[in-house]
Structure formats: structure tokens, C-alpha cells
C-alpha positions as a Markdown table, in Angstrom:
| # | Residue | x | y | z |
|---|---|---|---|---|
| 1 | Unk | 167.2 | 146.9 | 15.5 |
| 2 | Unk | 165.6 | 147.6 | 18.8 |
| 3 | Unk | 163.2 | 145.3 | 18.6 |
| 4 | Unk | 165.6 | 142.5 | 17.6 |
| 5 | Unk | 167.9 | 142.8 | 20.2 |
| 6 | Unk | 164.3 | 143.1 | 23.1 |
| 7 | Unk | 163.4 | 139.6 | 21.6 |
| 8 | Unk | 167.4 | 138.6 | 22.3 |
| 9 | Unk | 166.6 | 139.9 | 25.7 |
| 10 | Unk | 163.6 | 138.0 | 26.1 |
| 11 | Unk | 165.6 | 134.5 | 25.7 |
| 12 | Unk | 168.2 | 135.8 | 28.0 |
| 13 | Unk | 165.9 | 136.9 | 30.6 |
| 14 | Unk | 164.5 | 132.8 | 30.4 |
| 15 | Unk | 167.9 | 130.8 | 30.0 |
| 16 | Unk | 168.5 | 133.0 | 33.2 |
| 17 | Unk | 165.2 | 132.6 | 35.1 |
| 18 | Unk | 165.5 | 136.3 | 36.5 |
| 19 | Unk | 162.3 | 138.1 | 38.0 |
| 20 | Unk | 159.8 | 139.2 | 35.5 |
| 21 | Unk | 160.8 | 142.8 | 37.2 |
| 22 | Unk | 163.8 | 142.5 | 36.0 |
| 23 | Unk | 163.3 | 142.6 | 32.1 |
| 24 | Unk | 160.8 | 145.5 | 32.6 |
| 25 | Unk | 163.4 | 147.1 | 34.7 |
| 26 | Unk | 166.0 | 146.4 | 31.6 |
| 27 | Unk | 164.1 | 147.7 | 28.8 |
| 28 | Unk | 163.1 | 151.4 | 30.3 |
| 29 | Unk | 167.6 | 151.4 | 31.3 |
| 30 | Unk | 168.0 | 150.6 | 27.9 |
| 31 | Unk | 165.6 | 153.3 | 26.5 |
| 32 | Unk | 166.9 | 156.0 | 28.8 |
| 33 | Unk | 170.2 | 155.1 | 28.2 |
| 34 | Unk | 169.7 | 155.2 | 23.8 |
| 35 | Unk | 167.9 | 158.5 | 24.6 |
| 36 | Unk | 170.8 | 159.9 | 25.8 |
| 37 | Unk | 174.1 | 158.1 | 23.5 |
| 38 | Unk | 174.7 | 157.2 | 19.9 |
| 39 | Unk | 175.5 | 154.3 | 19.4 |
| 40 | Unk | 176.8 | 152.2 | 17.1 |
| 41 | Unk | 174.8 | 148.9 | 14.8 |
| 42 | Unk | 178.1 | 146.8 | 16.3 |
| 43 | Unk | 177.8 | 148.5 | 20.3 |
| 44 | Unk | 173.4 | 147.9 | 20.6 |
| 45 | Unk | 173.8 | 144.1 | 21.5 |
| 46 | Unk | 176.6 | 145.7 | 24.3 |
| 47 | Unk | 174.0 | 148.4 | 25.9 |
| 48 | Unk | 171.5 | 145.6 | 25.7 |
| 49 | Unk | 173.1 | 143.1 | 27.4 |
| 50 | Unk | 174.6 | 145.8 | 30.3 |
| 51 | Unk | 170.8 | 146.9 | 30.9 |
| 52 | Unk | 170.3 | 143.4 | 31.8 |
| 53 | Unk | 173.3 | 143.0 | 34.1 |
| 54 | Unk | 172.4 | 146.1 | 36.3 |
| 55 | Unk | 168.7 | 145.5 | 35.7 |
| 56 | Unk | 169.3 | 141.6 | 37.0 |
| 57 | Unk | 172.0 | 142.8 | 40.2 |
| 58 | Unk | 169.1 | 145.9 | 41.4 |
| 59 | Unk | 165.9 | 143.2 | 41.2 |
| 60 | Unk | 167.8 | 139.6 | 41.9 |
| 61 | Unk | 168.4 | 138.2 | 45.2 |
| 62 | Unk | 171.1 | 135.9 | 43.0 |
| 63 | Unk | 171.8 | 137.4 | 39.9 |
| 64 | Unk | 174.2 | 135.8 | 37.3 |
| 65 | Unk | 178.0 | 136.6 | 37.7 |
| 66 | Unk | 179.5 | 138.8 | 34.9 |
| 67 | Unk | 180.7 | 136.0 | 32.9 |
| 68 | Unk | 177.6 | 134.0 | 32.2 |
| 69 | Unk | 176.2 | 137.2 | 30.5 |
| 70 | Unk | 180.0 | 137.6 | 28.6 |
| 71 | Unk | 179.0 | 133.9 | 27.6 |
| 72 | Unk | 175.3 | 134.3 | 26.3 |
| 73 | Unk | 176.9 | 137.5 | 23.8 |
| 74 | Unk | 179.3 | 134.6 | 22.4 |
| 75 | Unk | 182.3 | 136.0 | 23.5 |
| 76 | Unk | 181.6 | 139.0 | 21.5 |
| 77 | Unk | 182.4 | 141.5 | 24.2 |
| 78 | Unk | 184.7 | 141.4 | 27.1 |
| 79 | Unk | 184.3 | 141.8 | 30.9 |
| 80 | Unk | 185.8 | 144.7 | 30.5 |
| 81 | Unk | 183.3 | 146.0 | 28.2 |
| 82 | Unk | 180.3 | 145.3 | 29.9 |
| 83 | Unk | 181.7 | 147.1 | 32.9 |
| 84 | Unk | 182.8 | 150.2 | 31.2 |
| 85 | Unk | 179.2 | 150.5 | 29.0 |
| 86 | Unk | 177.8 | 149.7 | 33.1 |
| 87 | Unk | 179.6 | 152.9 | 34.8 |
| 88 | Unk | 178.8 | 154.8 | 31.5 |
| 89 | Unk | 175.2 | 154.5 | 31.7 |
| 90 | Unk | 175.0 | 154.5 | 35.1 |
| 91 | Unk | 176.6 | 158.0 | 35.5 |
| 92 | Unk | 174.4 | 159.1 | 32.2 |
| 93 | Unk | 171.2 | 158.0 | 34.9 |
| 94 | Unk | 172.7 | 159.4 | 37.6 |
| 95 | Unk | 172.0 | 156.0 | 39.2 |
| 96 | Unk | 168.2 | 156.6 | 38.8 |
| 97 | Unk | 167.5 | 152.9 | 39.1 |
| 98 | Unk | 163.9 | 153.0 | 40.6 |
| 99 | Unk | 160.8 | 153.3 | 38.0 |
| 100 | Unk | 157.7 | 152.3 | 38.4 |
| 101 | Unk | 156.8 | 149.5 | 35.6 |
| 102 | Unk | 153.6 | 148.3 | 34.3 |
| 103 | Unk | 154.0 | 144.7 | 35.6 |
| 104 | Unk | 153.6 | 147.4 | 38.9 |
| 105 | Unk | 150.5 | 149.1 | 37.9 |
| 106 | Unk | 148.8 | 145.6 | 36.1 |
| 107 | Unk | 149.2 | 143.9 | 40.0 |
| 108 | Unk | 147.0 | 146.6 | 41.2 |
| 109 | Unk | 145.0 | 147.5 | 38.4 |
| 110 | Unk | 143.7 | 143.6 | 37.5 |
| 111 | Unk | 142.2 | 143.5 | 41.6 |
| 112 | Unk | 140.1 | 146.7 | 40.8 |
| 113 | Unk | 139.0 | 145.1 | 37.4 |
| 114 | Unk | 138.5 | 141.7 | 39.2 |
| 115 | Unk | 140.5 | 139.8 | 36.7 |
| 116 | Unk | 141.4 | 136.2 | 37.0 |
| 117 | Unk | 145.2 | 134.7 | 36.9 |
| 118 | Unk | 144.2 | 133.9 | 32.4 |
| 119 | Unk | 143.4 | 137.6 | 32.1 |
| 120 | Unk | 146.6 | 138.6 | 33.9 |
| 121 | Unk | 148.9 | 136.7 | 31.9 |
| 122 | Unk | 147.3 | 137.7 | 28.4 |
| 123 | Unk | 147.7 | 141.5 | 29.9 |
| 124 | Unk | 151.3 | 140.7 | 30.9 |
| 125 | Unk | 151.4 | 139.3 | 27.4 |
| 126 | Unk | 150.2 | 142.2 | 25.7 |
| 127 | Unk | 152.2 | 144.8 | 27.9 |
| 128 | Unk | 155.5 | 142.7 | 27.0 |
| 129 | Unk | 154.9 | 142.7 | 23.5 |
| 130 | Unk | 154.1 | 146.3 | 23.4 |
| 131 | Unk | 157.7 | 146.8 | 24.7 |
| 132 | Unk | 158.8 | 145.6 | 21.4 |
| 133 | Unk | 157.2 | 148.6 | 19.7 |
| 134 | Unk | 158.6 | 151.8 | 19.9 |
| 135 | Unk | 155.9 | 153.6 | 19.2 |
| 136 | Unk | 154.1 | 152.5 | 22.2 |
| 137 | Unk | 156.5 | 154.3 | 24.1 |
| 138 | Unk | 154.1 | 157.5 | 24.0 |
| 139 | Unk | 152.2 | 155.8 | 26.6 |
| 140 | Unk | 152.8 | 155.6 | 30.3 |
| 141 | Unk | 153.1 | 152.3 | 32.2 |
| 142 | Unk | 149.9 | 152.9 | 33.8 |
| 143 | Unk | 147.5 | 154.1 | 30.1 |
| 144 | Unk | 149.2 | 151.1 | 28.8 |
| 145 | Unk | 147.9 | 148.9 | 31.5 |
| 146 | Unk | 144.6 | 150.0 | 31.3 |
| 147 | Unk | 144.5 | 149.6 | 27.6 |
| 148 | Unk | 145.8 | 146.1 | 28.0 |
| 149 | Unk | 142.9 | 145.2 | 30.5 |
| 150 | Unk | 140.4 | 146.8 | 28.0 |
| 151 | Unk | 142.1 | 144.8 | 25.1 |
| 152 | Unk | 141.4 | 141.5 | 27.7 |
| 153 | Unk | 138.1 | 142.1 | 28.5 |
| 154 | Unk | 137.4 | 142.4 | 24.6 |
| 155 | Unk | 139.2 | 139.4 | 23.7 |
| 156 | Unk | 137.4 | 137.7 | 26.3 |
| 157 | Unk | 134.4 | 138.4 | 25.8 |
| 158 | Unk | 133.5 | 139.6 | 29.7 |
| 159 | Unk | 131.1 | 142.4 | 29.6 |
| 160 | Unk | 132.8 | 144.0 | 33.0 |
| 161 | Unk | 132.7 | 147.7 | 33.6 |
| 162 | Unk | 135.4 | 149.3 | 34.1 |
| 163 | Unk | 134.4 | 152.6 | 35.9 |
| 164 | Unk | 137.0 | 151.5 | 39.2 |
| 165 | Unk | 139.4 | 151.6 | 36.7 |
| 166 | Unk | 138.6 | 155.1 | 35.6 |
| 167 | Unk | 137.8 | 156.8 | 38.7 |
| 168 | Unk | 141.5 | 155.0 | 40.1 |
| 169 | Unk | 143.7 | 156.3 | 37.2 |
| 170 | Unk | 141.9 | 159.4 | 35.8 |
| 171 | Unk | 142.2 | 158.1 | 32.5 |
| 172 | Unk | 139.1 | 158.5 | 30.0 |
| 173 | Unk | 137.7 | 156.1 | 28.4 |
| 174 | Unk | 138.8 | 157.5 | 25.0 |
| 175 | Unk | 141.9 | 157.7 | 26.4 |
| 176 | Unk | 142.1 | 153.6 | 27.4 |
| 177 | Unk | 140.4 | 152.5 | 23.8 |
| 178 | Unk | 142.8 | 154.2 | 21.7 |
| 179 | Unk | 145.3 | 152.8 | 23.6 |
| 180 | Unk | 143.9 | 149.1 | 23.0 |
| 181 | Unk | 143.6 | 149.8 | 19.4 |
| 182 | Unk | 147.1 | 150.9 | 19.4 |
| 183 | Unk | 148.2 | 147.7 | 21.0 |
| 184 | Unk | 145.9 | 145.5 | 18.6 |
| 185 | Unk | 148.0 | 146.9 | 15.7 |
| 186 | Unk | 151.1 | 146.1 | 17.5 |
| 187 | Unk | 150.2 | 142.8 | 18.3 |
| 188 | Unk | 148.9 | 142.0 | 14.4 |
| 189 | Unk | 152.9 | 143.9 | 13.7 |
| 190 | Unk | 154.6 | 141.4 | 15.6 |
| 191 | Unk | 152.4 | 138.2 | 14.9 |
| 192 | Unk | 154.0 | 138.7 | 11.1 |
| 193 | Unk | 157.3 | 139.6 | 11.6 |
| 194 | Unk | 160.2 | 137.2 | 12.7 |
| 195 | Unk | 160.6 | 138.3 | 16.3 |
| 196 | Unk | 159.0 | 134.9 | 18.3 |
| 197 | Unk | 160.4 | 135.1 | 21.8 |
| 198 | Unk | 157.8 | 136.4 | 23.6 |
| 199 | Unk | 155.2 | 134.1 | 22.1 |
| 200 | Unk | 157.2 | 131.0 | 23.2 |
| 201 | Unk | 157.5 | 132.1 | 26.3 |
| 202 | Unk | 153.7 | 132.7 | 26.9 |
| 203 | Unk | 152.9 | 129.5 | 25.3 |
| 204 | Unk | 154.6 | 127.6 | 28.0 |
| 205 | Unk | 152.2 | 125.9 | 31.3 |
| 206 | Unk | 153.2 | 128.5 | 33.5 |
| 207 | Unk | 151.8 | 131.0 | 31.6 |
| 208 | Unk | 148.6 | 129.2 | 30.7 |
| 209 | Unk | 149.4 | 129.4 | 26.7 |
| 210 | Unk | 147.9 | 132.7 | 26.5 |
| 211 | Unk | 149.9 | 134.1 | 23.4 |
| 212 | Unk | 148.0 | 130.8 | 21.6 |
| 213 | Unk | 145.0 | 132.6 | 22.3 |
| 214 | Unk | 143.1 | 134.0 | 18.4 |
| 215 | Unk | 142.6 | 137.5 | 18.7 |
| 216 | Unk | 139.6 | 138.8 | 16.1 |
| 217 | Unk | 139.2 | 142.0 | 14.6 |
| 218 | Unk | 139.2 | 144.4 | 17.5 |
């Protein structure tokens, strides 16, 4: 179910052109906020949609008014809702907005691994879908970055070392492979199941088709 309603999200975060920051910033509210509450198979698409409204008025310059995201849940929760599920989670967070995501770490990490604008999108790619998976939620941002570059230099066949990378984050390189094998699985998962958001998206021009790109056996 969680995965279901991050794909929702995904479409969301498009019909509403917010900042790539912004659905990052969404998914770890909406983890830390399911951490902490039960709730119920009728009340998931309602925390969802509330991670996205405070996600979208912390990151946006312009973010949508409280009735356009009313509108994208078909009516199926109120104003009022969404505001009540906002104050709850936002006391349960004690208004910790400000985490560091791995969009963060991959802007920094791709200049030490002298990656080009293709590379960064299929990491981007990779670090979106892995936000899908719950069980790549044992890794930090930053691991899972470094796996995703990894992963990339695989898939692309560069042969670039990647001892910057090490000496910069302090992560082995046993460390960084098993999380690239981790997110091959979780790529093949999600290239089977139902859940195609996030490869539209990053089969569009602006993100160079990257999610087109054939993966092998890793």
C-alpha cells in the first residue's frame, strides 16, 4: 500500500510541477509520520496527500492552494481533513522539517565522481525508485547515493574509479556494492509490478529517457 500511494504521489508531484525537493521532502514526512501513527487502509491516501501539502509550502516559492490538492484526492477528503492530519503530524515531528535528501548528497557526490547530466538523471532515477521500496529504507540518503553512482557506472559501462567517493563519504566499497545490488533487485521488483509513474516520468525529454535505458544482469 505504500508503494501504491508513492506512485500516486509521483503523478501529483508532475500535474503540479513542484521542485524535485519537494517529493523527497514528502516521502521521508510520510515515513516519519507512519512510524509514529496507525493508520487506517481508508486514512493512507490522507497522510499521503498532507506530506505533500506541507512538503510543497516548506520547498515552493508558489505552492498549490489547499483546494487543488482537496481536488486531485477526488473530493474524497475535506479541507478540513487535510488540515487536521497537517497539525497532527506536524506536532508528532515537532516541526522537524529540515532533512538532508539524497537528491542533496547525489548534487555533490556526481561532481566528485565526474558524472555527466545522463548519469545524473539515471542516479536520480534509481534513487526515486528505490523510494518505492521499503526495504531500502535501511540505507541512508548518502549509502544510497553512492550505490546509485556505482549501479551507473556499471550500467554504463565507464570504468571510473571511485576512490573520491570513498575517501569523501567513509563508505567501503563493500559497503556501496551491496547497496547497488540491493537497488538492482528493486529495480527488476518494480519493472514487473503495476506501479509505472516514475518510469513515465523519466522517459520524458527533460529527463533524457533514462528509465528506457536496458539494465543487464548486474
Amino acid at each position: 500500500m505504500r508503494a501504491i500511494l508513492i506512485d500516486w504521489l509521483v503523478d501529483i508531484h508532475i500535474k503540479f510541477k513542484l521542485l524535485p525537493e519537494t517529493f523527497y521532502l514528502a516521502i521521508n514526512l510520510l515515513d516519519r509520520a507512519l512510524e509514529k501513527i496507525t493508520v487506517t487502509k481508508g486514512k493512507l491516501q490522507l497522510v499521503g496527500i498532507t506530506t505533500m501539502f506541507i512538503a510543497a509550502k516548506y520547498q515552493e516559492i508558489y505552492p498549490p492552494d489547499l483546494k487543488d490538492f482537496v481536488h486531485v484526492t477526488d473530493k474524497a477528503y475535506t479541507r478540513e481533513d487535510i488540515l487536521e492530519m497537517e497539525g497532527r503530524i506536524l506536532c508528532m515531528l515537532n516541526f522537524k522539517l529540515t532533512v538532508p535528501s539524497a537528491l542533496t548528497f547525489l548534487e555533490r557526490y556526481s561532481k566528485i565522481a565526474g558524472m555527466d547530466q545522463k548519469s545524473f538523471y539515471f542516479c536520480q532515477y534509481l534513487l526515486e525508485l528505490a523510494l518505492l521500496d521499503y526495504r531500502m529504507l535501511k540505507y541512508r540518503p548518502s549509502l544510497l547515493v553512492c550505490g546509485a553512482i556505482h549501479f551507473t557506472h556499471r550500467v554504463f559501462k565507464r570504468q571510473t574509479s571511485e576512490e573520491a567517493l570513498h575517501r569523501t563519504t567513509g563508505y567501503t566499497d563493500q559497503m556501496i556494492k551491496l547497496c547497488a545490488k540491493d537497488l538492482f533487485l528493486t529495480v527488476k521488483t518494480i519493472d514487473r509490478s503495476t506501479l509505472k509513474a516514475l518510469k513515465r516520468k523519466f522517459l520524458t525529454s527533460q529527463y533524457m529517457e533514462v528509465s528506457n535505458i536496458q539494465i543487464e544482469i548486474f
